[in-house]
C-alpha positions in Angstrom: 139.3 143.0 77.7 137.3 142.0 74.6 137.6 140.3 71.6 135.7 142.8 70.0 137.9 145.3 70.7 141.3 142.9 69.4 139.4 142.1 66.3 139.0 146.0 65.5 142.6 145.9 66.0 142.8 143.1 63.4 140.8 144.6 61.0 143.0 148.1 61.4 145.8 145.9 60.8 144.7 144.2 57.7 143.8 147.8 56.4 147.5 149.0 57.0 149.2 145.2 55.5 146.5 145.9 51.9 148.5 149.3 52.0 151.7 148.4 52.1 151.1 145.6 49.5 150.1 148.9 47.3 153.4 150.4 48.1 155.0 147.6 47.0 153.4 147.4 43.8 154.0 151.7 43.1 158.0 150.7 44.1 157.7 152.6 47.1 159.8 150.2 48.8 160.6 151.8 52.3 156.9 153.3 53.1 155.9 149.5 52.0 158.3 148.9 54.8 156.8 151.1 57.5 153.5 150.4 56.7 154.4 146.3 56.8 155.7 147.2 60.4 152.5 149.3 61.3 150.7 146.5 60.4 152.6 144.0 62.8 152.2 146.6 65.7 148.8 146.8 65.3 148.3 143.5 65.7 150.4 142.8 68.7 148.1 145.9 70.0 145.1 143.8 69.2 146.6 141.3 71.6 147.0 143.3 74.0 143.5 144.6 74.2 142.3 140.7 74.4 143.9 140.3 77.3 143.3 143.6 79.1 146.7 145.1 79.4 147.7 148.5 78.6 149.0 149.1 75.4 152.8 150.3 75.3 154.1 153.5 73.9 156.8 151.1 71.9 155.9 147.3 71.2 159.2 146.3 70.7 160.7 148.1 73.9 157.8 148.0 76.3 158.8 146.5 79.4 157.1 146.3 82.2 157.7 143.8 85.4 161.0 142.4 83.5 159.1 141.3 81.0 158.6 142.3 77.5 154.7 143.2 75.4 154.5 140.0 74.1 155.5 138.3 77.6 153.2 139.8 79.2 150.2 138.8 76.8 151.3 135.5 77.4 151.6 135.5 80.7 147.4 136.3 80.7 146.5 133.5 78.0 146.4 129.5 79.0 147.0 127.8 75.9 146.1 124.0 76.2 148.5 121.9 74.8 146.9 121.3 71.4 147.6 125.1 71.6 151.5 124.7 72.1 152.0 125.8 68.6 150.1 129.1 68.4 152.1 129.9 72.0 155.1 129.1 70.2 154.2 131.1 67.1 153.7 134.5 69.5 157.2 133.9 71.3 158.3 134.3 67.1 156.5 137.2 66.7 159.0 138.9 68.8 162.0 138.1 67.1 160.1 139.8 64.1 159.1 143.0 65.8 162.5 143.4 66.4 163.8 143.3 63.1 161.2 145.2 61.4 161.3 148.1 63.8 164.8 148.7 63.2 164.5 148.4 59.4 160.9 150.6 59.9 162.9 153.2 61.8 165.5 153.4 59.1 162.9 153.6 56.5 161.4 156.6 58.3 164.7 158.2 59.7 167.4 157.2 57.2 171.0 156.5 58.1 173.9 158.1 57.7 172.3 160.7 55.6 171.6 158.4 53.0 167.9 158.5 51.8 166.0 155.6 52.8 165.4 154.2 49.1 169.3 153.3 48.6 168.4 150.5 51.6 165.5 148.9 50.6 164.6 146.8 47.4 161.1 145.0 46.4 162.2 141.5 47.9 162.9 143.4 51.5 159.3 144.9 51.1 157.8 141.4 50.4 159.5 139.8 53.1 158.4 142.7 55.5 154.8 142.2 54.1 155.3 138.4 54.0 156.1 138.8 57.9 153.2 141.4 58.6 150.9 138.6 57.0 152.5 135.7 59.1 152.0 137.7 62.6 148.4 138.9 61.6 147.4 135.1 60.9 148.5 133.5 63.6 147.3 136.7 66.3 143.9 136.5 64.6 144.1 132.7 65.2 144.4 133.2 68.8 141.7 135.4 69.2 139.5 133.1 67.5 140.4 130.5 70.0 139.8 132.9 72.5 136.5 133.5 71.6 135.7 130.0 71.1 136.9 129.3 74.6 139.5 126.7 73.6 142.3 129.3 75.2 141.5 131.1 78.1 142.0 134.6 79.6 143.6 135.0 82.9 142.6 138.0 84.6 145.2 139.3 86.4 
């Protein structure tokens, strides 16, 4: 486990967000999409490699010992309770994952036989890059704590 490694992860992230903000700007909608939801994986990833855990095939469905990727992540971090409000803000990343990966897989897969452009407009892409931006702050947060020592890394 290092923070190095999780601020890589970061920095990959931010890389793949900046891209999707381009996508938005060409119109391209729906890659803006997938690339918003790279982003967000990438920095539950970075999480992940802070804490020294494996890194799941599938964020969103990667359950291990009945609990989920971002569970588990917390489950290795002691947040003090000045630090209640970054815990709380992972627990919301979730709930995000979960709705961007379906609307990802849709932009990627289509539905119905539809192309993917009929679903998505500009102010889905924002949102999806609004939320990629969101999770990438408050992760990068943590880590920072982390290195600072303010939250602490259990070891399993």
């Amino acid at each position: 486990m290092t923070v190095a490694e999780a601020e890589a992860e970061i920095k990959d992230a931010l890389a793949e967000h900046q891209r999707a903000k381009q996508l938005i700007t060409s119109g391209e909608y729906s890659d803006a999409i997938v690339s918003a939801h790279r982003c967000m994986e990438r920095a539950v990833k970075s999480l992940h490699k802070l804490v020294g855990l494996e890194v799941p095939e599938t964020i969103e469905t990667g359950y291990v010992d009945d609990a989920d990727a971002i569970v588990r992540v917390l489950r290795r971090l002691r947040f003090p309770r000045e630090h209640e409000f970054s815990r709380q803000q992972l627990l919301r990343i979730r709930w995000i994952l979960s709705m961007w990966s379906w609307s990802s897989n849709i932009a990627v897969y289509s539905y119905e036989e539809s192309p993917a452009s009929i679903f998505f407009r500009k102010e889905d892409a924002q949102m999806a890059a609004s939320h990629a931006e969101t999770m990438m702050v408050h992760i990068d947060m943590v880590i920072s704590y982390c290195r600072n020592g303010d939250i602490k890394i259990i070891s399993a």
